[in-house]
N, C-alpha and C positions, 0 to 999 in steps of 0.2 A: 294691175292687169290680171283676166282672169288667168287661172289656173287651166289650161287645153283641158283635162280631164273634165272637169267640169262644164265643158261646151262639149264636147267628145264621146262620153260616156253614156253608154245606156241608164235610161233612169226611168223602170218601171211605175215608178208616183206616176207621170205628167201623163194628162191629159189633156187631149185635143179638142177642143167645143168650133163646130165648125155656124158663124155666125149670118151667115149665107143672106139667110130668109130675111131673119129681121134685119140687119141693120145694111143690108142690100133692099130691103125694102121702104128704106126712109129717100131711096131713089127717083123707085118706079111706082109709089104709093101701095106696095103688097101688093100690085097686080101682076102674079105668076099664077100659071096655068097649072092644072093639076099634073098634066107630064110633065113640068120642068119639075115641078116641088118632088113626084115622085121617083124619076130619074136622080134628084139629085139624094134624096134618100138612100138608092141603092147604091151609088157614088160612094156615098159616105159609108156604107154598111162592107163594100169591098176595101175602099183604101184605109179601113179599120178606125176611121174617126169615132172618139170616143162620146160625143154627142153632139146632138142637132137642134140649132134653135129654131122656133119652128117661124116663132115670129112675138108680137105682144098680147097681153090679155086686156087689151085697150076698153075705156066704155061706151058703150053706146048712146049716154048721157051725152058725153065728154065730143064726141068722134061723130061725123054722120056718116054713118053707113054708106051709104051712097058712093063716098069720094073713095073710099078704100078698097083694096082687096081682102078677101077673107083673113088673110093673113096679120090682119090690122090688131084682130079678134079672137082668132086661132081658138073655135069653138073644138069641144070634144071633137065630137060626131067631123068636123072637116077633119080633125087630124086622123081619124079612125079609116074615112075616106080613103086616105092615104098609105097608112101602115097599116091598117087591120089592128092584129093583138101584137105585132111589133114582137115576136120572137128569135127576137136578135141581140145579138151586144153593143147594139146604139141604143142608146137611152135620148130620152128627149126632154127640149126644155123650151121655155117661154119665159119672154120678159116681161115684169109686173113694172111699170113706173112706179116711184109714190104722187099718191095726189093724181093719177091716169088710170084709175083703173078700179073698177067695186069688186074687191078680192074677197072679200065675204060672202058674197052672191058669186062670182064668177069663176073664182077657183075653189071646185070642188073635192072632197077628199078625196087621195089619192087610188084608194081602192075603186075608185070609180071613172078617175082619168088615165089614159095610155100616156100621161105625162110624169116624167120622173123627179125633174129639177125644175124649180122656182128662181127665176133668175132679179130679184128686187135692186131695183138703182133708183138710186137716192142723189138726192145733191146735199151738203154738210152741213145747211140748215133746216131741210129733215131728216137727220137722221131718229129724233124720237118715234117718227112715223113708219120710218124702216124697221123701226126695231119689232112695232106691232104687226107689222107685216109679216116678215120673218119667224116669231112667233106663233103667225096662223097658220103660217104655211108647213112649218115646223109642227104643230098638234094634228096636221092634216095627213100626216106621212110622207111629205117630199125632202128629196135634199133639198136644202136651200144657201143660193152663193146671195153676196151683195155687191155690186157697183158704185165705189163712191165714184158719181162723175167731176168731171171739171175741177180735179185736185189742182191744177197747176194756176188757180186762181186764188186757192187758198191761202191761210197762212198755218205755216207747221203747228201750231199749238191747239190749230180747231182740228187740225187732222188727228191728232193724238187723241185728244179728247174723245171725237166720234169712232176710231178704232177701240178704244176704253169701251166705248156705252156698247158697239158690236162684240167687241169680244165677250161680253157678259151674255149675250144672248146666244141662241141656240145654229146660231149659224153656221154652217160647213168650210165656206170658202170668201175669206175677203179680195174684192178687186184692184187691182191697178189701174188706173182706166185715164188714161192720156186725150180727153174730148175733142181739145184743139188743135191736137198733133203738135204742140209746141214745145215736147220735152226733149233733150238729149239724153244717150247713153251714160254720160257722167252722173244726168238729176233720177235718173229712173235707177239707178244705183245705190242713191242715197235714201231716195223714196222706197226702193224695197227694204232697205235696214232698218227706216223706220216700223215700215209693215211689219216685217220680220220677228220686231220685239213682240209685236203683240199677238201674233199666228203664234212663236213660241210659247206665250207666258197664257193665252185660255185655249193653246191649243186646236187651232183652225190650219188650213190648207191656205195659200197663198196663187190669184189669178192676173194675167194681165188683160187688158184690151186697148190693143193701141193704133190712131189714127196717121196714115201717111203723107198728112200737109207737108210734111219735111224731108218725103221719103224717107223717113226714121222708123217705119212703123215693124219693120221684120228685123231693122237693130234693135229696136229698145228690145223686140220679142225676146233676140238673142239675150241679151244682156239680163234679162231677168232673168233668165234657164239660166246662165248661169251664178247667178245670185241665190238660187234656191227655189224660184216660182215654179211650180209646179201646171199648172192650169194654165193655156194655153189658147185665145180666140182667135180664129183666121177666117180666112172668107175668101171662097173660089174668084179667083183673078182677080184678088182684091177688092171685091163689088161691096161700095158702103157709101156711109152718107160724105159727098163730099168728096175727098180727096181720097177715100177708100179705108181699109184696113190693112193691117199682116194678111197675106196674098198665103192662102192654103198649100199650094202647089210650091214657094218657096219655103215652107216652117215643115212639111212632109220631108222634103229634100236635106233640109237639114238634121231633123233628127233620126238619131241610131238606131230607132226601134223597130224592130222586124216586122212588128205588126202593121206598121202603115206601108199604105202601096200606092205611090206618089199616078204611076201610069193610070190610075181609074179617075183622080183627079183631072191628069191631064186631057184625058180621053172625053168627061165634060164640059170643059172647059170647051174645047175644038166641037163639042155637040150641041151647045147650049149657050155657052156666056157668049162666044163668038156671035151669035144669032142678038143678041141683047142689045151688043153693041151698033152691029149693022140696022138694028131696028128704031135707033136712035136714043135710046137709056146711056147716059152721060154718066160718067164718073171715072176717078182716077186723079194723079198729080196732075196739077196746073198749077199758075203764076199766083190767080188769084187767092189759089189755098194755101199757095207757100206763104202769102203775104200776111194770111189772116192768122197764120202758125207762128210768123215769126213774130208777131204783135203777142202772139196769146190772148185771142179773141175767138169766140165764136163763129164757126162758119157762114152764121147764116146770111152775110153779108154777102161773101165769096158765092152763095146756092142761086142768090139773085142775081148777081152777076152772070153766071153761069147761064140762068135761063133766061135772063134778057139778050143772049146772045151778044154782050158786047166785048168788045176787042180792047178797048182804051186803057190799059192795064196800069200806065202810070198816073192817069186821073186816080180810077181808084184805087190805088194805093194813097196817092194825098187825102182822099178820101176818109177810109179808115186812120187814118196816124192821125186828124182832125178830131176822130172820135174816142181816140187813146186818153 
């Protein structure tokens, strides 16, 4: 059991990375308007979030313009749109896929972008490709975190391995990143001890990012604050792909830090996510994400489900356990 001090206690490290944009935008395809993206900017800048993701640096090879919102792309100049020269204490970030994204051409050095942090996710058999990513992004001037996604699919020895090949490189922050929503507080425990060894031994920052298939997603949050994680992802009302994220307005609440102001949260929330929902943008707990959490599978079965609008919930559960 944890120790209360360590739930309890202020802890100047953690930072909050408020994940909104992106991966509230694997919802609505990035299509938010420039007043939601900038309302929620100034959100973030009063209730003291320590960074904004803005969205991905997707390609236009890869991606057709067309179907997406800007936010797909998260060119300079849209972000500038937005913040200007951003003379504040939110910092901002974007997420680089590996294998999604021409980061050579597309992410330029820092001195030339209003973007602070590189946020690179990887799955555990690229990690050699993350590593060069990480790398660029690193000679370029940005912090840079990494996402291993879809750990809970893994097996411990390849996870070790690929925190080995990241801790060697130049990276700031390794992730926790729960894809399926299919962990509990006990595995996300054991998976930070792991992390743990190797944040201590090359000296990196430790993040989570966790999915609410299981409504687990602001426990497991819990449970790694107090394990030592420092880095923190959440998402205004929860809004993610799927069955959502850690809910901003519930992890503000929770932590001691004076500098976060949960009311400016809540206060978007009642101005903006409420309108989302009304306007028929889907997301949050359901049956068919608990089911595909409690499989440890992929959502993307559950996202169809969801937009075929059907009801039949114990078909497709026979369904998936068929494909298990």
């Amino acid at each position: 059991m944890k120790e209360i001090a360590s739930l309890m206690d202020f802890r100047p490290s953690i930072k909050v990375v408020d994940a909104t944009l992106r991966d509230g935008g694997l919802v609505n395809d990035f299509y938010f308007t420039d007043e939601f993206v900038r309302a929620l900017y100034e959100a973030n800048i009063r209730a003291g979030v320590d960074y904004m993701e803005m969205g991905y640096k997707a390609s236009r090879e890869m991606f057709d313009e067309s179907k997406f919102g800007k936010w797909k792309f998260c060119d300079d100049d849209d972000i500038r749109e937005i913040v200007g020269d951003n003379d504040t204490s939110l910092k901002l970030a974007v997420m680089a896929d590996v294998g999604r994204c021409n980061y050579k051409r597309d992410i330029v050095s820092r001195s030339e972008s209003p973007i602070d942090l590189i946020r690179v996710a990887t799955y555990l058999n690229t990690i050699p490709a993350a590593a060069d990513m990480i790398e660029d992004a690193k000679k370029k001037g940005y912090e840079v975190s990494c996402n291993i996604m879809a750990i809970s699919s893994g097996q411990e020895s390849e996870l070790r391995v690929a925190l080995d090949i990241l801790g060697k490189t130049s990276v700031d922050v390794f992730y926790i990143v729960d894809s399926y929503g299919s962990l509990y507080p006990e595995q996300i425990a054991r998976i930070t001890d792991t992390y743990m060894e190797f944040a201590e031994k090359y000296g990196k920052k430790l993040g989570i990012h966790a999915h609410n298939n299981q409504q687990l997603a602001f426990a497991n949050t819990i449970e790694a604050v107090g394990d030592g994680v420092d880095w923190l992802d959440a998402t205004y009302f929860g809004m993610g792909r799927g069955a959502g994220n850690c809910a901003m307005e519930l992890l503000l609440g929770f932590l001691r830090n004076p500098k976060y102001n949960n009311y400016y949260v809540i206060q978007f929330i009642e101005q903006y996510m409420n309108k989302l929902k009304e306007d028929g943008v889907v997301w949050g707990y359901d049956l068919q994400y608990l089911m595909t959490g409690l499989l440890n599978q992929h959502p993307r079965t559950a996202i169809e489900f969801t937009r075929e609008k059907r009801k039949d919930y114990a078909e497709f559960y026979k369904e998936i356990v068929a494909q298990d």
